[in-house]
C-alpha positions in Angstrom: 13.5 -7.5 17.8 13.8 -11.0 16.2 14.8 -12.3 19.5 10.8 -10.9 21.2 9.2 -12.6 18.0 11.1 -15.8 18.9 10.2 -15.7 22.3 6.7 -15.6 21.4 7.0 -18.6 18.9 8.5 -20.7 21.3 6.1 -19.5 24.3 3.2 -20.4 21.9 4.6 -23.9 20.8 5.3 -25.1 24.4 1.2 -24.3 24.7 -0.6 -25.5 21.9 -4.0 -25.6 23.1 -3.2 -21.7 24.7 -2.1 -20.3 20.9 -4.6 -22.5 19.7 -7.5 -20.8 21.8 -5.7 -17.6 21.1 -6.0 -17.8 17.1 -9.6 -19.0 17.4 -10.5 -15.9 19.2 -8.7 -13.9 16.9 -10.1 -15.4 14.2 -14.0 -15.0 15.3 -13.3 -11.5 16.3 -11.9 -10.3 12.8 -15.2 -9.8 10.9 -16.9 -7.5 13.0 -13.5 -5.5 13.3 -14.1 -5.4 9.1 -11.0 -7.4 7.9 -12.4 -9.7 5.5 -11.1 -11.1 2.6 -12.7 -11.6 -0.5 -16.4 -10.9 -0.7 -19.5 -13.1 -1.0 -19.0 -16.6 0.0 -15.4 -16.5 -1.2 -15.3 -14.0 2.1 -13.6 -15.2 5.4 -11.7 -13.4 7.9 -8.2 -12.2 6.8 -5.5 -14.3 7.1 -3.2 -13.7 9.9 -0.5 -15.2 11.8 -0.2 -14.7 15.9 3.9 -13.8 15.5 4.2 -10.2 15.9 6.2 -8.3 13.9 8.3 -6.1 16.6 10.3 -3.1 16.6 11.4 0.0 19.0 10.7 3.6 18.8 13.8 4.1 17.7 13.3 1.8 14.8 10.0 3.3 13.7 11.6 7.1 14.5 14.4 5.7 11.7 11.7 4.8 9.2 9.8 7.6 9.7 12.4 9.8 8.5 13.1 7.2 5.7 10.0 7.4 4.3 9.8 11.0 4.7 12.5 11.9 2.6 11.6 9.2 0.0 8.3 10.2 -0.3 9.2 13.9 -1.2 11.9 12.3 -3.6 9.5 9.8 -5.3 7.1 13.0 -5.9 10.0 15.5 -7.0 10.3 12.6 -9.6 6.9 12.5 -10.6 6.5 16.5 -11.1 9.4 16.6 -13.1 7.3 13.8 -15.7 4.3 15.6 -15.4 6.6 18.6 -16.6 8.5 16.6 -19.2 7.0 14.7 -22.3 10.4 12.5 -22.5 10.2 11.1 -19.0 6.0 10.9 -19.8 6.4 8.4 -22.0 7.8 5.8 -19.7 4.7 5.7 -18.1 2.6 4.6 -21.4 0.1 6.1 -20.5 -3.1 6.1 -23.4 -3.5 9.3 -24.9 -7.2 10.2 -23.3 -5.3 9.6 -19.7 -2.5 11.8 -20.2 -5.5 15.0 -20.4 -6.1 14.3 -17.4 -2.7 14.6 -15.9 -3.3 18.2 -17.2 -6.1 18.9 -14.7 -5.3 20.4 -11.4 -6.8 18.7 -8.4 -6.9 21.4 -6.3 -3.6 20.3 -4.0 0.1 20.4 -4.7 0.9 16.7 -3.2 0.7 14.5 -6.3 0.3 11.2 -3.5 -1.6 12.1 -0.6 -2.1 8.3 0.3 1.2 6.2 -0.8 2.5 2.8 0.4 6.0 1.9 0.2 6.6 -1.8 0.2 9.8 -3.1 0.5 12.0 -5.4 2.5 14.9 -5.5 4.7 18.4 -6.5 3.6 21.4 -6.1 5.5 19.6 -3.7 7.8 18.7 -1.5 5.1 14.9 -1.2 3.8 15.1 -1.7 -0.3 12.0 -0.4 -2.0 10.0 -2.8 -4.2 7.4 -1.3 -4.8 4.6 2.1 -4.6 1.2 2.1 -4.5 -0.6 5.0 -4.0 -4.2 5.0 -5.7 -6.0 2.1 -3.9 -3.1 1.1 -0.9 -5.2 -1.5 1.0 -4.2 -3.2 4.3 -4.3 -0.3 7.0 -7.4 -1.8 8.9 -6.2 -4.9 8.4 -3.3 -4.8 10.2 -5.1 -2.5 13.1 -7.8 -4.9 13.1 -5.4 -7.8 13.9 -4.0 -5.8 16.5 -6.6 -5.4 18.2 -7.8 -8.7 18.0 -4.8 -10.9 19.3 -3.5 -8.2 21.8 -6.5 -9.3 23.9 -6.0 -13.0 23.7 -4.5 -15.2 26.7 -0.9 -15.9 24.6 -0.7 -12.1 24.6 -2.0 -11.2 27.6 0.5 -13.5 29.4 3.1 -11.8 27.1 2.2 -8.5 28.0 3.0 -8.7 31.8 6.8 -7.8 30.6 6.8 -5.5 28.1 4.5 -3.0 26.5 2.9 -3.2 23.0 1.6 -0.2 21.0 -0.3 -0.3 17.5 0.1 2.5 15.3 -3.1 3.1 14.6 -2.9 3.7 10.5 -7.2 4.7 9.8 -7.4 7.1 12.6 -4.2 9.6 10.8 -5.5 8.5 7.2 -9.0 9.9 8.2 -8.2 13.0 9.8 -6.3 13.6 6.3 -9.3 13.0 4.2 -10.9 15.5 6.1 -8.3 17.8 5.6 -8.2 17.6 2.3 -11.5 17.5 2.1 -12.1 21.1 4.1 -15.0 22.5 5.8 -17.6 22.6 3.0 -17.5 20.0 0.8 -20.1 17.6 2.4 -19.7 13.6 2.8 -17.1 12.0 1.5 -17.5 9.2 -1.5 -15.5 6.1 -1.0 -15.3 4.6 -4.7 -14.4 1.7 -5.7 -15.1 -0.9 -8.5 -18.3 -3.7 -6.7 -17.0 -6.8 -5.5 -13.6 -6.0 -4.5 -11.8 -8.4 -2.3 -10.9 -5.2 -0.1 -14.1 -3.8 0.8 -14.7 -4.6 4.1 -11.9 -1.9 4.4 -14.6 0.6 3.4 -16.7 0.0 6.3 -14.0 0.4 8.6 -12.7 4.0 6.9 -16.3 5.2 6.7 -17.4 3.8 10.5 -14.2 6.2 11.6 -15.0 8.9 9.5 -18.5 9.1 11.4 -16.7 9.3 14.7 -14.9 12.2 13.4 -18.3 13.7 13.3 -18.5 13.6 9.0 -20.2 11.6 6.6 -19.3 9.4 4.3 -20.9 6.9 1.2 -19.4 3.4 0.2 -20.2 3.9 -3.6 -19.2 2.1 -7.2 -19.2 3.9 -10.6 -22.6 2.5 -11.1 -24.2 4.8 -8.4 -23.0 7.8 -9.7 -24.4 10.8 -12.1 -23.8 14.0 -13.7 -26.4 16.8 -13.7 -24.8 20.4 -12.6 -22.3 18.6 -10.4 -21.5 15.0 -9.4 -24.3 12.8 -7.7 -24.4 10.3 -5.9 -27.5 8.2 -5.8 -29.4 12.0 -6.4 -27.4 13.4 -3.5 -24.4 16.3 -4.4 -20.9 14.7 -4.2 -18.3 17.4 -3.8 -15.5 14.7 -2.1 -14.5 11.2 -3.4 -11.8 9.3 -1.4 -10.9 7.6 -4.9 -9.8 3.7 -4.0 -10.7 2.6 -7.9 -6.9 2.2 -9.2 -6.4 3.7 -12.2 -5.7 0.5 -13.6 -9.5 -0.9 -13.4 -10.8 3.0 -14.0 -9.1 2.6 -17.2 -10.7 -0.8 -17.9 -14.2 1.1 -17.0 -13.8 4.3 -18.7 -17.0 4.6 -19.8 -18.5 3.5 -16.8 -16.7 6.3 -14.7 -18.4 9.5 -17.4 -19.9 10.8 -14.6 -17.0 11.0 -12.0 -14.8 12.2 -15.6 -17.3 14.9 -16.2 -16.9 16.2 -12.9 -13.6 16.3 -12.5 -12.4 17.9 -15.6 -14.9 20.7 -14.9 -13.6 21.3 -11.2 -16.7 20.1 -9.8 -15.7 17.2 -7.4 -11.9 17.2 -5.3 -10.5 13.7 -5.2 -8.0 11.9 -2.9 -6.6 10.6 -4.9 -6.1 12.5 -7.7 -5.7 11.0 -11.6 -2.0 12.6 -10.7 -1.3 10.0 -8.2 -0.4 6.9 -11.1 2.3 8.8 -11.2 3.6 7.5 -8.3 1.5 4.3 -8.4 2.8 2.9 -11.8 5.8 1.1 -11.3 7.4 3.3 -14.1 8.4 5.8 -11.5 11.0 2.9 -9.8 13.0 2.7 -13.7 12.7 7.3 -13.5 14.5 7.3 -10.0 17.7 6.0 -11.8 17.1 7.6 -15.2 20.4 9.7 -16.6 18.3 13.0 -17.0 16.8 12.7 -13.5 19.6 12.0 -11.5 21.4 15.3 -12.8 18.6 17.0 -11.4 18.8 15.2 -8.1 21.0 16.4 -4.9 24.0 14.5 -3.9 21.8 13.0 -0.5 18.9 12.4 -2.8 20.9 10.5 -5.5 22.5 8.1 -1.9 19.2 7.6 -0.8 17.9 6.0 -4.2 20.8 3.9 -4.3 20.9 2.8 -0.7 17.2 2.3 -1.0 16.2 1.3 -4.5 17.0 -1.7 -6.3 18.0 -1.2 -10.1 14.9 -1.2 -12.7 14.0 0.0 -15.9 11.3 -0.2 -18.7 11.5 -3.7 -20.8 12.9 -3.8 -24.0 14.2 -5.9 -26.1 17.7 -5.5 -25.3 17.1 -5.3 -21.7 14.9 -8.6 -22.2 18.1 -10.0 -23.7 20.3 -9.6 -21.6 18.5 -10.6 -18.4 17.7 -14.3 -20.2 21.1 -15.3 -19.1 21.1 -13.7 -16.0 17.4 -14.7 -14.6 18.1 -15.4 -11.2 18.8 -11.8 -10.8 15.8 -9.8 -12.5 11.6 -9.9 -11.8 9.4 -8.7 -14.4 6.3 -6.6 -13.4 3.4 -5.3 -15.3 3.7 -1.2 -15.1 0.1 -0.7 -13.8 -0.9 -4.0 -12.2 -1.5 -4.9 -8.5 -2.3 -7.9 -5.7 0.9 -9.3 -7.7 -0.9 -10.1 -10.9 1.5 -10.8 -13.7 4.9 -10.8 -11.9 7.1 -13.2 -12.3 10.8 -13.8 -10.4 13.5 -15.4 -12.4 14.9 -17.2 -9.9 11.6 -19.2 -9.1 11.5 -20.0 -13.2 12.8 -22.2 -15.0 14.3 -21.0 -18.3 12.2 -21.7 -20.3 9.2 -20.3 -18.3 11.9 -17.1 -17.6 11.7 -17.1 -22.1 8.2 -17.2 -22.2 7.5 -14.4 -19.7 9.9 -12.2 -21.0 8.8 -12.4 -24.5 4.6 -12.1 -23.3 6.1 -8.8 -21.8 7.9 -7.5 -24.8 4.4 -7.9 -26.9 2.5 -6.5 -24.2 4.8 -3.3 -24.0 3.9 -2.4 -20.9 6.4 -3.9 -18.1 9.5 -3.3 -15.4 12.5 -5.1 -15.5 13.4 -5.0 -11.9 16.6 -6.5 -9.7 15.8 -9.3 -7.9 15.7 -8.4 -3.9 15.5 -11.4 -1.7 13.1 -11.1 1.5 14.1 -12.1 4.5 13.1 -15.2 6.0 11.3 -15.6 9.7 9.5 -18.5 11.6 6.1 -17.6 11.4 3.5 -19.2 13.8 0.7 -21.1 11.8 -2.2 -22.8 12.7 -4.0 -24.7 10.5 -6.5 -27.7 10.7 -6.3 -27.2 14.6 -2.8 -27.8 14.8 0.4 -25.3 15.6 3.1 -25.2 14.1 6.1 -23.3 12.8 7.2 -21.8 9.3 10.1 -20.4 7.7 8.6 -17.4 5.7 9.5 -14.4 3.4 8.4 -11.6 4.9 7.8 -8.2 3.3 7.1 -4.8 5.4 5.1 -1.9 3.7 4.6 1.3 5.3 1.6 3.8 5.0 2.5 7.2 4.3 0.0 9.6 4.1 0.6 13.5 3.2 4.2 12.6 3.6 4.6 11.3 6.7 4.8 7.9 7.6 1.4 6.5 10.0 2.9 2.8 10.7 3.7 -0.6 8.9 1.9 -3.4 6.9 3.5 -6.9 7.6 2.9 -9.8 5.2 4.7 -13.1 5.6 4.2 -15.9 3.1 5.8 -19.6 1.7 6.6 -18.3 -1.7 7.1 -14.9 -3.9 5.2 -12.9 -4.4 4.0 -12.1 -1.1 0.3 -11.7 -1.5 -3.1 -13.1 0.3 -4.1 -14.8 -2.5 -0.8 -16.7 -2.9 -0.8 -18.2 0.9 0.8 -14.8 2.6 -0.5 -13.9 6.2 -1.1 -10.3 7.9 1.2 -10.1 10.8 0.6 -8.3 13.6 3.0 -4.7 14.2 4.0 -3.2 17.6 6.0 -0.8 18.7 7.7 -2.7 21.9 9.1 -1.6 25.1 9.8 -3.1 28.9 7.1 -2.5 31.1 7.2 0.8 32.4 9.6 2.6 29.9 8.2 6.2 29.2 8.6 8.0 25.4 9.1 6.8 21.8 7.9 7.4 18.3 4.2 9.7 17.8 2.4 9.6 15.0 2.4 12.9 13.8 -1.2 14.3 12.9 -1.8 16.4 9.8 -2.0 19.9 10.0 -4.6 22.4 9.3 -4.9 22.9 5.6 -4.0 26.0 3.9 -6.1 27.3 1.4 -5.5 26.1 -2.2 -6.7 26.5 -5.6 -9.7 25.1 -6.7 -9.9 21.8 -8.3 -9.7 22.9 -12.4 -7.3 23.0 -15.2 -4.1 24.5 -14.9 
């Protein structure tokens, strides 16, 4: 659908002042729709381009099978590390972390909420990255959506063919209250104060209310243990955990309460302590470990190669080796996130490419991941009042929640890695068809939950 997106471009820079009008709109509309970035006066509406990222049902049908059957492989991995003290230790996770990998959340799914991020080579979606505990971006992109799909470029657009947002808080709610059941009261949303995400919050727990539920915007500071979990005094059975177990590590002592609790079966989290093991960027070097594959089937082993680029845990001869070879290799932190600490070969020079490996190797904690190159598109821009054009990498993530996939997170940006804070843009998604066409992909809609044990050690 490059060709639609074009169309658009060049409809927009043959009427300046019309995409111009059109942004501004946008733009003002944003903050009461909650996508914000940043918080206190660093805060201003998200950053977004007009250029919509366009597909057909039978593109996002194909995906949603994709991420399906990569989900269930990526958490098939994880179990068989939770299970195995060998594959364990890729994670290097601190000893007082790995207890509570022991403690049963009171589901099977290790993930409920995971993001796959990835981008598109040769037709053929190569996985990056996962994130699971703290995936961010869902209301954003909705909120864009909703935003420019009302503004004259658009509407003027619109008159040939249809545009439909897949609406990615609606399906992630209805799962938190699955999860969540019939009895266990308002949901916490948790998260570390100050977070450049927060506004997100608002958004989640505004839908949750219209789903006829409650729900609290909390930090660790506003919690307390006395019989069970509380939360400001009030009993708080539910947390919606979007503290990354990155920063909860950073906090530990700060999070006693919410610890207290969950070791003792008291509160049921979404998600779960279990869910770094999808998060942590570990699990990307276990898909191609020897001992895993052998446990793999024949279609599972095809879609990690067809899917996954090559990666493994950093070590000194691994470090070697890719010195000579840097335009092919990009080193992450295991547990980072919002980009922080990665650095691509092929944008360093060699001696920067030295340095980074060798921080890595002291740190002990990092991927060494092929290089995947993201597609470049022109990319509307407007800036300073004027309109222009952009050649941009562009990266697709795509929510899954409970193993199926709700819809796509585009983020285009000038330079690697794509991320808000390094110039990136949220791009608008639509499923597209001519004017009057009937069918096309649903979102499916979790199911009823069955009952489960009880949150507790196994």
């Amino acid at each position: 659908m490059l060709r639609a997106a074009s169309n658009f471009n060049r409809y927009c820079l043959r009427r300046p002042a019309l995409a111009r009008q059109s942004f501004e709109e946008a733009h003002r509309v944003l903050p009461s729709l909650h996508a914000i970035f940043g918080t206190g006066k660093q805060a201003r509406p998200t950053p977004f381009s007009l250029t919509p990222f366009l597909e057909s049902p039978v593109f996002f049908n194909r995906m949603s099978a994709m991420c399906g059957r990569l989900t269930e492989i990526l958490e098939k991995v994880g179990r068989m590390a939770l299970k195995d003290p060998a594959l364990l230790c890729a994670y290097k996770f601190p000893e007082h972390f790995l207890e509570l990998l022991q403690i049963n959340p009171g589901y099977d799914r290790l993930a409920p909420i995971l993001r796959l991020d990835g981008h598109f080579v040769n037709g053929a979606f190569r996985l990056v990255e996962t994130n699971a505990d703290g995936s961010a971006g869902m209301n954003d992109s909705n909120a864009i959506e909703s935003a420019v799909i009302r503004t004259p470029v658009y509407r003027e657009f619109l008159r040939r063919q249809t545009f439909d947002s897949l609406d990615m808080v609606g399906p992630l709610v209805r799962m938190l209250l699955k999860y969540r059941g019939a009895h266990l009261g308002p949901i916490g949303i948790l998260d570390l104060p100050g977070v450049s995400t927060a506004s997100e919050f608002a958004a989640v727990r505004a839908r949750i209310s219209a789903f006829g539920a409650g729900a609290l915007i909390l930090t660790p500071r506003d919690l307390s243990y006395r019989r069970d979990l509380q939360a400001n005094g009030r009993s708080l059975k539910f947390v919606y955990r979007r503290l990354v177990t990155s920063d909860a590590l950073r906090h530990w002592d700060e999070i006693t309460p919410l610890l207290q609790a969950y070791r003792l079966g008291r509160v049921r989290m979404v998600g779960s302590f279990r869910s770094e093991l999808l998060h942590n960027k570990a699990i990307l070097a276990l898909l191609r470990h020897p001992h895993v594959r052998k446990k793999l089937t024949v279609a599972e082993r095809a879609m990690i190669d067809r899917h996954v680029p090559r990666a493994a845990i950093l070590t000194t001869a691994s470090a070697e080796a890719a010195v000579s070879a840097k335009n092919s290799w990009v080193v992450k932190p295991l547990d980072a996130y919002g980009s922080r600490g990665v650095v691509v070969g092929r944008v360093t020079n060699r001696a920067g490419w030295v340095r980074a490996l060798r921080k890595a190797l002291r740190e002990g904690r990092y991927l060494l991941q092929e290089y995947v190159a993201a597609p470049k598109e022109s990319v509307l821009r407007v800036e300073k009042g004027r309109v222009g054009l952009s050649r941009e990498m562009t990266s697709i993530g795509f929510f899954v929640y409970d193993g199926k996939m709700a819809g796509p997170y585009v983020r285009s940006g000038p330079t690697h890695p794509l991320s808000i804070s390094y110039g990136a843009v949220t791009r608008p998604a639509f499923v597209v068809r001519p004017v009057g066409s009937s069918g096309g992909w649903v979102q499916p809609r979790p199911q009823l939950p069955k009952a489960g044990p009880r949150p507790g050690r196994v």
